[in-house]
N, C-alpha and C positions, 0 to 999 in steps of 0.2 A: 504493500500500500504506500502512496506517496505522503509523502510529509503537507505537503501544503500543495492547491494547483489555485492559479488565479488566473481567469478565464476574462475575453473580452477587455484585455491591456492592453495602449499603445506605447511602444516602445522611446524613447528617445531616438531621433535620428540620424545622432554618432551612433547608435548600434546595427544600423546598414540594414537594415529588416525591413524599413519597409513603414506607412504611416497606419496600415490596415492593422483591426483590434488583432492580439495573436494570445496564445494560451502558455502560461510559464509555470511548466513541474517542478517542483523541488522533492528531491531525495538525500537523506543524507546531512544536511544544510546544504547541500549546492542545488544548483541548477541543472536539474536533469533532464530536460528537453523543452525548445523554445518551436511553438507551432500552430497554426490555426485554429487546430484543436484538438485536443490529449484524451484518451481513452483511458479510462483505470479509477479508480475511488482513490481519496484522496482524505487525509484525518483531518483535514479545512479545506475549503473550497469558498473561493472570492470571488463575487462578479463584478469587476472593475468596472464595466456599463461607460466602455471608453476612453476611462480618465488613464493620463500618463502613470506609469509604471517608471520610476524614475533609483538610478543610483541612489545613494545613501548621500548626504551632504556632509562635507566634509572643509572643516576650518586651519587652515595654515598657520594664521597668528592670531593667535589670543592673552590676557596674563588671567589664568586662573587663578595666583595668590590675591591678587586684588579683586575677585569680582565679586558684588552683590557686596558691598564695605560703604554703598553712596552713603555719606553724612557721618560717615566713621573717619576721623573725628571729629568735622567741621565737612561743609560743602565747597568744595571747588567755585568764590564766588564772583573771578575775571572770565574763568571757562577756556585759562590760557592751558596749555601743553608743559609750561616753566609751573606754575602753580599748582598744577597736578602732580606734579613729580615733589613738588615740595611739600606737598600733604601726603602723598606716600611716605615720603618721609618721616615724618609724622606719627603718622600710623605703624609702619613697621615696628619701632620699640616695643608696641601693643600687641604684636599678632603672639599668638598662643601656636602652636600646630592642630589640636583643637577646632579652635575657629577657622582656619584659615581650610581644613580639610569639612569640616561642616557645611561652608559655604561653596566648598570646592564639590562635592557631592550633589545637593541642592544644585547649582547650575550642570551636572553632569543629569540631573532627573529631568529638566527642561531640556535641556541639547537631545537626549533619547525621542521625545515627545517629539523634538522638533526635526528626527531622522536625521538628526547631525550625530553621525558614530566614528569622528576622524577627527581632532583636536590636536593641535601644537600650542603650547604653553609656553611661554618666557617666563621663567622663574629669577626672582631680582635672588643673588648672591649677596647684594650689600650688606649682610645682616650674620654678625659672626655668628650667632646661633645656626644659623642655616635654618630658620624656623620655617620657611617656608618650602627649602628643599625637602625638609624631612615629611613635614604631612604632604606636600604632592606625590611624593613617589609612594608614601603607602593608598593614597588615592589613586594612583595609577593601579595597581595590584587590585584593588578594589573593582573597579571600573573594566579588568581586562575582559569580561565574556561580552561583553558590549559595545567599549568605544574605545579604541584605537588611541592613544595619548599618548604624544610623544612629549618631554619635556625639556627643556632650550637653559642653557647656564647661563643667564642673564645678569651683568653689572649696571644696574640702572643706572649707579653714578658715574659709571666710567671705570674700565680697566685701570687707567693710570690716574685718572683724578681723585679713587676713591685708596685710600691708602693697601685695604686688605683686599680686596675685589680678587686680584690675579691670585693668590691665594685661597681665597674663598672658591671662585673659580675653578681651581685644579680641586680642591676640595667635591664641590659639588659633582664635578665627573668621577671622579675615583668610589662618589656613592652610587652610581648609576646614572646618572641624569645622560641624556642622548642626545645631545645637539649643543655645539660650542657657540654661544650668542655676543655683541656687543653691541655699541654703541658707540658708535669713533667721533659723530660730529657734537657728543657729549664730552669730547676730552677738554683739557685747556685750552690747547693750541692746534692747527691745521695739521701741525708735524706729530702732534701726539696723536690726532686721529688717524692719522695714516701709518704710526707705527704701531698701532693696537691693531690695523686689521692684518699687516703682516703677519704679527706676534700669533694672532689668533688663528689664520689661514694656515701658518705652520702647523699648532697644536691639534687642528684639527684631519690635518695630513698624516699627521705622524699617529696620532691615534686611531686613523680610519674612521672617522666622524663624520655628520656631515657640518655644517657650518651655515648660520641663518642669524644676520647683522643687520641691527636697528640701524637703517643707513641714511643718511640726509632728511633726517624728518624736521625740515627746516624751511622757510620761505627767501634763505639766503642762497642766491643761484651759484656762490662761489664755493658753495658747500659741497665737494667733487668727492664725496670718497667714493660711491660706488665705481668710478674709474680704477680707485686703489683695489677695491674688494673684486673686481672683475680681471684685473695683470695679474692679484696673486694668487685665485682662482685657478688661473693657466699655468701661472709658474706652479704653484703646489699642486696641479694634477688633481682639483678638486671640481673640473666639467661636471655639472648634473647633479653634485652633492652642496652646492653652494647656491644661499637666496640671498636678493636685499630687499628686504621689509621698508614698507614706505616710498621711500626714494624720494618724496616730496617738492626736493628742490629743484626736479626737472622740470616741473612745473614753470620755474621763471625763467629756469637758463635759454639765453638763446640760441638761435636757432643752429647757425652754424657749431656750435661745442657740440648741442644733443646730436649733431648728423654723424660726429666724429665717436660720441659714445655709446650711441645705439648700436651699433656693428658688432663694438668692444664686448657690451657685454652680451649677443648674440652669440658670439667666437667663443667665450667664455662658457658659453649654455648657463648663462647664470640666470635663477627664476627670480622672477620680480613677482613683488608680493604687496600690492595697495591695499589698503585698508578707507576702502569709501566714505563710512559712516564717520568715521575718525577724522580721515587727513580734510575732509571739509567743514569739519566743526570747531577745528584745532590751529590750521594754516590760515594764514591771512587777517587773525586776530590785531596784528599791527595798520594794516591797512585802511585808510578812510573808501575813496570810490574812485574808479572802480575795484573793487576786491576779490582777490586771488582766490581760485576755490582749492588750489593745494592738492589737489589727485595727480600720479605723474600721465605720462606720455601714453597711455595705455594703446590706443590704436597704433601708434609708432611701432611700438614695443610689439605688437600684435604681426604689424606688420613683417618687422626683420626675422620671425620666428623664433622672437623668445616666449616661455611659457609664462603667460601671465597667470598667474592665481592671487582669487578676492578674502584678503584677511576681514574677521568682523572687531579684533582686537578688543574691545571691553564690550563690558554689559554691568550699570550700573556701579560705576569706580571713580574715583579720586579724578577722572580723566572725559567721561562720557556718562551722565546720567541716565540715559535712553538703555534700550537695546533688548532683546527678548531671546536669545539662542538661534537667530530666525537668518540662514544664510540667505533665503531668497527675499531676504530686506536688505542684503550686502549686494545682491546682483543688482536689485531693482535701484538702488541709489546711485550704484556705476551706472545704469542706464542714463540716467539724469544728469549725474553730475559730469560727465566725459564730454558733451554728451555722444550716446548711441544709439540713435532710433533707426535704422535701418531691421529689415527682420532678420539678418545675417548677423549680425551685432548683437541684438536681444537674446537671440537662444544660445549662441556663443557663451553672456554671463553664465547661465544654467550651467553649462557645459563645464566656466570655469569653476563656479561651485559644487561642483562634484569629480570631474575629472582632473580638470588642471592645478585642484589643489592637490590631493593625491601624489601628484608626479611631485610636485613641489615638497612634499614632504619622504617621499621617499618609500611612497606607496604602492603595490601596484593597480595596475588599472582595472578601475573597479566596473567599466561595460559592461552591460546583463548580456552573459550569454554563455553557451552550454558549455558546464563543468565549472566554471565561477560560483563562487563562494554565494550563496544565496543570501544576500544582503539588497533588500530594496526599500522604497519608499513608495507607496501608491499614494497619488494628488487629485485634491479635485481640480483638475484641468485637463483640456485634452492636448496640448504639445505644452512645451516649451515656454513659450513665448508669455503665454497663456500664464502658465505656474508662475514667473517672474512677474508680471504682469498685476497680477490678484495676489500673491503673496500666498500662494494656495494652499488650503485647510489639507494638514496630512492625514488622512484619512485610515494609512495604516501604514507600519514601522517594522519591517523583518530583518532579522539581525540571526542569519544561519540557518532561515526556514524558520523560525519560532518568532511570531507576533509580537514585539515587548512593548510596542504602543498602539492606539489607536483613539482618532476622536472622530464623533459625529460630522457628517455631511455639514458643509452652511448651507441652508435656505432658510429662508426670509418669507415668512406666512404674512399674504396681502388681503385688506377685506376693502379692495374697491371696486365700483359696480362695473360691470361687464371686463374687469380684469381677469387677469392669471389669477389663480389662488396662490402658487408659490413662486417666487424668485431665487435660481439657479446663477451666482454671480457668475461660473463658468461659462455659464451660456452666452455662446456671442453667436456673431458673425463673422469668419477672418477676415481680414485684407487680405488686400491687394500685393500681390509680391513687389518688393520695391525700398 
């Protein structure tokens, strides 16, 4: 008997199948045959009634030790990126492991719900207790039959500005922690940032790491380090294992620099990793009008064939008050804020929320299709475009063929004369290709 069949799915259109509804067996937790329609009984049986059948959502950059902490211990009250980091501050002396795995939990019960089962975490070192490396990594352990957590040796103050960092730093890897992280245009000086991502691209080399740097999250265009983290990328032989988070400052550089370092860090296969929700709430704070919205080059970037993946980076911290676990709120904002309205562009986000972070973390590819680990997400939408679109109700959350979430349809009960009785917000019309 099959583990689960869900009948009358349409697939995403990276999985080459085709837009017709199609039937998906699971045996095992995999995917045991993708087809029109499957014969056999089944211990659950779905009828998807059209709606996409979608990967699992998966987040690049996030910092779990700070989430769900808003007003802990005062509010963020300029809404600046300098001010947030300085009430982190703050708060750090305070965190317990405790707390810090309590609230790390709690946002991993929303992420489930919200078919988000792929998290990268930036954990701050700055704190010689390591208080926060210790409760992530037993919430990693926790969280393993579910969601996928990888966690980042993060110096929020700075490798070399924070006196113990590089220490703390080697510390936190030696307890496990999987990803060597910085933050170079947080050093003192231009020269100290550019010797922290050396310092770090080596350690991450020599250790067979991969390596994912808080890099130019700044509205200063002479802020180049991703130029540094993409030379020593190639010199340290770390192709495909190296991201820069943000990038920000490409945003103002001109034109002619970004033509010279788009290439660079193409050559480099270095992933670029924006965080939408963030860098346009965070950048261009200094600015009167018109005002910077702070996302980097993303179509650029799209263009030369580097992978772009959409970090959602906070939910309710010291830094972003907003945010709900909800990656197709990090697509639908790229749509906007880039902007992307083309329909090639729109399903693309989707794509990048579920596939192109993946790669970015060092995942593999998660496409629905036979012998793949049975991991999906059914939406109420019928493509793509659609789910981004509506921000779509997930309807149900499969993590190995076993069900671990699932919520009610939306419709919306009408009592007006010669209407609908109910409203389907999925229901449209499509456009027009174009």
């Amino acid at each position: 008997m099959l583990q689960l069949k869900i009948e009358n799915a349409r697939l995403p259109a990276a999985s080459g199948l085709g837009s017709a509804p199609l039937s998906v067996a699971v045996r095992n937790g995999r995917i045991a045959e993708i087809a029109p329609a499957i014969e056999g009984e089944a211990e659950r049986v779905i009828d998807a009634r059209g709606r996409l059948l979608s990967p699992p959502f998966c987040d690049p950059h996030f910092h779990m030790d700070a989430t769900l902490s808003l007003g802990l211990p005062r509010l963020n009250v300029s809404g600046t990126l300098l001010e947030g980091i300085a009430l982190w501050g703050e708060l750090k002396p305070l965190l317990t492991p405790e707390a810090v795995a309590e609230r790390a939990l709690r946002y991993c019960d929303l992420a489930v719900a919200q078919g988000l089962l792929a998290i990268r975490t930036h954990v701050d070192v700055c704190d010689d207790r390591l208080t926060a490396v210790e409760a992530l990594l037993e919430v990693r352990k926790q969280v393993a039959p579910y969601i996928d957590l990888q966690l980042v040796a993060f110096p929020q103050d700075g490798l070399y500005r924070d006196p113990t960092a590089r220490a703390n730093l080697l510390r936190a890897l030696d307890m496990g922690v999987d990803v060597v992280g910085g933050i170079p245009h947080f050093e003192r000086t231009m020269a100290d940032g550019a010797a922290s991502v050396r310092e770090l691209a080596e350690l991450a080399a020599n250790r067979g790491l991969m390596l994912d740097l808080h890099c130019d999250e700044s509205d200063d265009p002479m802020s180049r380090h991703v130029e540094t983290l993409a030379a020593e990328t190639l010199r340290c032989g770390l192709q495909g294992r190296a991201a820069g988070s943000h990038l920000s400052s490409m945003h103002s550089m001109d034109n002619y620099y970004a033509s010279k370092l788009i290439p660079l860090i193409a050559e480099a296969q270095l992933h670029a990793i924006p965080n939408p929700l963030i860098n346009i709430t965070l950048q261009g704070r200094s600015d009167t009008y018109p005002r910077r919205r702070g996302l980097t080059r993303i179509p650029e970037l799209r263009a030369a064939g580097v992978n772009v993946a959409l970090g959602q980076d906070c939910t309710m911290d010291p830094w972003y008050p907003l945010g709900s676990g909800d990656m197709l709120d990090v697509a639908h904002m790229a749509v906007h804020a880039v902007p992307m309205t083309s329909r090639e562009a729109m399903a693309w986000t989707h794509t990048a929320v579920t596939v192109n972070n993946r790669l970015a973390m060092g995942l593999p590819d998660p496409t629905l299709r036979k012998g793949a680990p049975a991991d999906m997400v059914l939406l109420q939408a019928r493509d793509e475009i659609e789910a981004v679109r509506l921000r779509a109700t997930r309807l149900a959350v499969v993590k190995a063929g076993r069900i671990v979430a699932q919520t009610p349809e939306r419709v919306a009960a009408l009592s007006l004369p010669g209407r609908a009785a109910q409203v389907d917000p999925a229901a449209y019309a499509p456009a027009a290709e174009g």
